[in-house]
C-alpha positions as CSV (number, residue, x, y, z in Angstrom):
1,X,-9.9,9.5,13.8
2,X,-7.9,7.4,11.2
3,X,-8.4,9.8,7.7
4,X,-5.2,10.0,5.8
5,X,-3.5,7.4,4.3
6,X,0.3,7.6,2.8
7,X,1.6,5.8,-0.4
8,X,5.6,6.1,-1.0
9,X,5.9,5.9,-4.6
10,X,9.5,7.3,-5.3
11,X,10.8,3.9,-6.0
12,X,12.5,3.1,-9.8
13,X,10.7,-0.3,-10.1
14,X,14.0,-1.6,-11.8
15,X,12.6,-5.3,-11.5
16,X,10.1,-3.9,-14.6
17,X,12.3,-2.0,-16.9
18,X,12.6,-1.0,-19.5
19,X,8.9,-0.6,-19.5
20,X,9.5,1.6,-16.2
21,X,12.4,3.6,-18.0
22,X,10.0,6.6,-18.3
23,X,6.6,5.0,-16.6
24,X,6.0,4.6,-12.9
25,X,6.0,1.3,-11.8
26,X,2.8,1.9,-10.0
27,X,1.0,3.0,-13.1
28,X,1.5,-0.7,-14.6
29,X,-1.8,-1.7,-15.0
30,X,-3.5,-4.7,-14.1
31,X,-6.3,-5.3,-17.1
32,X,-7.5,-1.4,-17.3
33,X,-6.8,-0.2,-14.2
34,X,-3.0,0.9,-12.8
35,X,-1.5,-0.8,-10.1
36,X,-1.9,2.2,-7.4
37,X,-5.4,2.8,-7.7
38,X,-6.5,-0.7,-6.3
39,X,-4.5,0.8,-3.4
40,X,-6.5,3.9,-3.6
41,X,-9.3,2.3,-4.0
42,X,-8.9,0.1,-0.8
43,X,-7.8,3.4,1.3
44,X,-11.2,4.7,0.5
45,X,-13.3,2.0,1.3
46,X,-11.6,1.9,4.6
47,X,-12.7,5.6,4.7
48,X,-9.3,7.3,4.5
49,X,-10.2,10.0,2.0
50,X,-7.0,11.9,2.7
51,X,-4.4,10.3,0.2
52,X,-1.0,11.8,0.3
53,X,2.0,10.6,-2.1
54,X,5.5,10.5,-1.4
55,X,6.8,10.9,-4.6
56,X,10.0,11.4,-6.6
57,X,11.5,12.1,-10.1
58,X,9.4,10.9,-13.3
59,X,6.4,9.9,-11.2
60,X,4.6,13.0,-12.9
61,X,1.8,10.7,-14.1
62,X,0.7,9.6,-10.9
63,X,-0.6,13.0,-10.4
64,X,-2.0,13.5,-13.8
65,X,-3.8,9.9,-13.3
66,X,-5.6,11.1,-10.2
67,X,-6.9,14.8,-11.7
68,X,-9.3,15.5,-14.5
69,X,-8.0,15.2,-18.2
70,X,-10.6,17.6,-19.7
71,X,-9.8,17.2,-22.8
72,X,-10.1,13.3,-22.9
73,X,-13.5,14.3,-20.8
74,X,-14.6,16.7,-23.9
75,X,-13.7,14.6,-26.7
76,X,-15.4,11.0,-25.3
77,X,-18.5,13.1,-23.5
78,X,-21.7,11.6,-24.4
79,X,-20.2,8.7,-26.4
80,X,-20.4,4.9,-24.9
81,X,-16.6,5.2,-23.7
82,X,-17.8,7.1,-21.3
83,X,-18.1,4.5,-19.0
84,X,-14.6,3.4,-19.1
85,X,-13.8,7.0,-16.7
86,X,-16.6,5.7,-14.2
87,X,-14.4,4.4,-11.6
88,X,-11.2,7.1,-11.9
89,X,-13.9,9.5,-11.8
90,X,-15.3,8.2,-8.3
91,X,-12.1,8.0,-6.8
92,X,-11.5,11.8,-7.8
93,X,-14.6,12.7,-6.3
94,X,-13.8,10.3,-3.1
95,X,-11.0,11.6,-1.9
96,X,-8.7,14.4,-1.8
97,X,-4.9,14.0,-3.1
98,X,-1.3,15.9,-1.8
99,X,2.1,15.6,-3.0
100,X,5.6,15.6,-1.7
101,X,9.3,14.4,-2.6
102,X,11.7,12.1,-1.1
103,X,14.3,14.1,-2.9
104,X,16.8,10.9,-2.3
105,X,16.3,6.9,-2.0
106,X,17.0,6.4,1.7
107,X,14.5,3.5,2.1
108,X,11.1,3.1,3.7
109,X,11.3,4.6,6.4
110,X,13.1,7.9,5.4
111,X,9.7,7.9,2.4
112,X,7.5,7.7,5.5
113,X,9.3,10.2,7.4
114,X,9.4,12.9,4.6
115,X,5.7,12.4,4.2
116,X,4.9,13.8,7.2
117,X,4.5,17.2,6.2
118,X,1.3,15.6,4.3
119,X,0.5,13.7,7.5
120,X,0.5,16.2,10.6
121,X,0.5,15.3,14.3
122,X,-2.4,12.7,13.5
123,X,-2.7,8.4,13.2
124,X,-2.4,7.3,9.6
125,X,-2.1,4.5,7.3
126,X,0.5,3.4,4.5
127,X,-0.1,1.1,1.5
128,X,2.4,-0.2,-0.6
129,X,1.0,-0.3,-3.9
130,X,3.3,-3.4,-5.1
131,X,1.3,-5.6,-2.5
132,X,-2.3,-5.9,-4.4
133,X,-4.9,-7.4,-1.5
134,X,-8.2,-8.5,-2.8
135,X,-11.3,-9.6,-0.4
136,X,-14.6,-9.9,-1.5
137,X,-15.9,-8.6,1.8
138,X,-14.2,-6.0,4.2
139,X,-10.5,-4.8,2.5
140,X,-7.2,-5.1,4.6
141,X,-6.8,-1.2,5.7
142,X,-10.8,-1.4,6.5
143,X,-9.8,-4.9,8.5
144,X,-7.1,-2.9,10.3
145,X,-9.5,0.4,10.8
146,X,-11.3,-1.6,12.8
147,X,-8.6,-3.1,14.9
148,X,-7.2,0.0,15.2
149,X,-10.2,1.6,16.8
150,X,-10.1,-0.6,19.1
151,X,-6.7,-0.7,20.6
152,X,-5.3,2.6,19.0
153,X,-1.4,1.7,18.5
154,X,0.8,0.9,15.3
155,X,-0.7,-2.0,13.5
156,X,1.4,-3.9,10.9
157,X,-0.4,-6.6,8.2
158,X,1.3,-10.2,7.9
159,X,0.8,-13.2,6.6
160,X,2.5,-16.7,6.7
161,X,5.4,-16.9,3.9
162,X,7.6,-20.4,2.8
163,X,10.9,-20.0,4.7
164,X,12.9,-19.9,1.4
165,X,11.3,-16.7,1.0
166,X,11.4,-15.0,4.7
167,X,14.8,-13.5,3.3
168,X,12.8,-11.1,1.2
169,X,10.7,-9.5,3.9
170,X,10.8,-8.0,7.4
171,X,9.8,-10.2,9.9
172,X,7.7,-10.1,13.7
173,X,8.0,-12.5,16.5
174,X,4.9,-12.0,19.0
175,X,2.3,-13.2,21.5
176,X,-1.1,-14.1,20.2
177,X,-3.4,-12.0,22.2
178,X,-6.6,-13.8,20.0
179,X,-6.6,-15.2,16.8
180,X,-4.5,-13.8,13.9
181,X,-3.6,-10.9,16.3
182,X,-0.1,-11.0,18.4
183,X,1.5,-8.5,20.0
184,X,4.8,-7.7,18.5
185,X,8.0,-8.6,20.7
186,X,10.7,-8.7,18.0
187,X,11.3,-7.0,14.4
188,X,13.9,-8.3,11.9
189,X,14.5,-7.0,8.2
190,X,15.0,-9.7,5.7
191,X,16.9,-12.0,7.7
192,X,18.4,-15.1,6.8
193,X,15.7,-17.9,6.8
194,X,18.0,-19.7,9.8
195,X,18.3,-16.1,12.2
196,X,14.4,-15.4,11.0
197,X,12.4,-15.4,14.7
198,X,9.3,-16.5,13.1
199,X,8.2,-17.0,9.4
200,X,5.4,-13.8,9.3
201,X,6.2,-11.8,7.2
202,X,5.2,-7.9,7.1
203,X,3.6,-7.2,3.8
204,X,3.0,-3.6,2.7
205,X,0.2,-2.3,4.6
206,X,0.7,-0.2,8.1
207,X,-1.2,1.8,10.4
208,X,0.9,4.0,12.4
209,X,0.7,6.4,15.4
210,X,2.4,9.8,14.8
211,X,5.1,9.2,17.5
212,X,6.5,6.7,14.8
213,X,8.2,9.8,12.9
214,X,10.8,11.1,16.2
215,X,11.2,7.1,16.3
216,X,12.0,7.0,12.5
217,X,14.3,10.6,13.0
218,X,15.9,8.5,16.0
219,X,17.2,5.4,13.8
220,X,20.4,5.1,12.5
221,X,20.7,4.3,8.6
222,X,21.6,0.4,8.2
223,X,22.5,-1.9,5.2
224,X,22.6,0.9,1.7
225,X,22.5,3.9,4.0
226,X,18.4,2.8,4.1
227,X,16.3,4.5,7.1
228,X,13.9,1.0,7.7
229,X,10.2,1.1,9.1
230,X,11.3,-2.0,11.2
231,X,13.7,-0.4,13.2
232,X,11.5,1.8,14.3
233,X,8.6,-0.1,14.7
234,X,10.4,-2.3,17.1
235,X,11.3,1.0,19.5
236,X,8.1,1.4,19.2
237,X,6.9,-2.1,20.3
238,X,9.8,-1.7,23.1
239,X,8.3,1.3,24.2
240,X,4.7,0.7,24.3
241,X,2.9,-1.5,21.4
242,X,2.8,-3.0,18.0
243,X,0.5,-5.2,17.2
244,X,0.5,-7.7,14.0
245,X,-2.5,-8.7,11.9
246,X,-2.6,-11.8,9.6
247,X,-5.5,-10.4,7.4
248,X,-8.2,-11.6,5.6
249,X,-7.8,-11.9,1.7
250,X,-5.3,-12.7,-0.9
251,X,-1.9,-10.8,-1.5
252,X,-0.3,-10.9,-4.8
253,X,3.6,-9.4,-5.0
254,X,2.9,-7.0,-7.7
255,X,7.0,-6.1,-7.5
256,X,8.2,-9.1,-8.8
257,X,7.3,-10.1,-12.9
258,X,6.0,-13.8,-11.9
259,X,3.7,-12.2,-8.5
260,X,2.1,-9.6,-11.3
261,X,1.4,-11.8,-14.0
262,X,-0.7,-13.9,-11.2
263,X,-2.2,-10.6,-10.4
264,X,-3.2,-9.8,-14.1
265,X,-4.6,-12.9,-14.5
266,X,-6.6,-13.1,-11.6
267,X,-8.1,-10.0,-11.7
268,X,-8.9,-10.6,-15.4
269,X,-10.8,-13.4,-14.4
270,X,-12.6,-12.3,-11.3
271,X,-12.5,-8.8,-11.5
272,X,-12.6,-7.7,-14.5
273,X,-15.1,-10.0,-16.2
274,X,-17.6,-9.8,-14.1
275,X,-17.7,-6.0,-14.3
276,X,-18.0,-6.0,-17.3
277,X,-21.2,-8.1,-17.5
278,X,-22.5,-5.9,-14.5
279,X,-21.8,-2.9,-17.2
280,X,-23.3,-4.8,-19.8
281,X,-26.5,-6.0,-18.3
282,X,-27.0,-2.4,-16.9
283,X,-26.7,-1.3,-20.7
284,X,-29.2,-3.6,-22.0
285,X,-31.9,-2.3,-19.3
């Protein structure tokens, strides 16, 4: 039974600073609301309630974002305000919240690995807070719940990217075994557009099978000293199987300036906004 659900957040965001000199990159915010509880958010709807966070130095407010500030409590209680805590305050009461440190930056992989203190012998998920994915229906993670229930193996999201851009991501080859679902036969980080085996791209949400941390312990660093997911994903695919999703919904690069100013826009104008006339209409009854 898929429950927990894994966010590395030790990175330095150095695409945002100075603004993430001192802040965490995934406490940006998007409107009102920082940039790792949509992430959150979508964990829980899937129904993993178990949120662990692979954390490093200066990501101190992560942890104070997701905990009660009783002061702030005391001094708005009873006061409109109030209603500016509603959502935080469900996702506290939602879902439960652990902590550990990648103590260096050794890459994606080496983050998952050192979360699995958090994680245990059991499957899992892992969202990448800079990818924001917005559906008005079913989220990615619940999309990939389901899929996973079904065939119960490593699941990795994708979606179609321009080819000038397939340098930026890792990248699957596959068999399509139905619609928008292949089964994974090759794995390549960031290659040049011209060696790339296909142009789907992996985009930051995972479901993997405990087995994946020996594989990860198995694989040699590569390019920066950096453990990557890839590497052992395809072992894994070699082994037994990986499947790929291309989801339903709308992905916005939230670590690149340009992909989260489209984010902040869009969720201004069909997020926000129309919560806020639910929140107003609800006041006027």
């Amino acid at each position: 039974m898929l429950k927990k659900c894994l966010f590395p957040v030790a990175g330095y965001g150095t695409r945002f600073l100075p603004a993430t000199k001192a802040m965490p990159k995934e406490m940006l915010p998007l409107v009102n609301k920082p940039l790792v509880q949509y992430g959150v958010e979508e964990a829980i709807e899937a129904g993993l309630t178990e949120i662990g966070f692979v954390t490093g130095r200066g990501k101190r407010a992560i942890e104070d974002h997701f905990d009660t500030n009783f002061e702030l409590e005391q001094q708005i209680a009873g006061t409109s305000k109030e209603k500016y805590l509603e959502c935080i305050r469900r996702v506290i009461s939602d879902a439960s919240f652990s902590y550990t440190r990648q103590g260096e930056m050794r890459g994606l992989g080496d983050a998952i690995l050192q979360g699995r203190r958090l994680i245990g012998d059991e499957p899992f998920a892992v969202v990448l807070a800079d990818d924001l994915c917005l559906n008005e229906e079913l989220g990615v993670l619940g999309q990939m719940v389901q899929l996973y229930k079904q065939f119960r193996c490593s699941i990795v999201a994708v979606e179609e990217v321009p080819r000038e851009q397939i340098h930026k991501f890792g990248v699957i080859a596959g068999n399509e075994i139905k619609p928008g679902l292949y089964q994974v036969t090759d794995m390549v980080e960031k290659p040049p557009a011209e060696e790339a085996p296909s142009n789907m791209a992996i985009i930051g949400r995972y479901i993997l099978t405990p087995d994946i941390f020996e594989l990860i312990r198995e694989t040699p660093p590569g390019k920066n000293g950096e453990v990557q997911i890839t590497d052992a994903l395809l072992a894994q695919a070699q082994r037994g199987c990986v499947l790929a999703y291309a989801f339903k919904g709308r992905r916005f690069d939230c670590g690149s300036v340009d992909g989260f100013i489209e984010a902040t826009n869009y969720v201004y104008e069909n997020v926000y906004l129309p919560e806020q006339a639910r929140i107003d209409a609800a006041e006027k009854k």
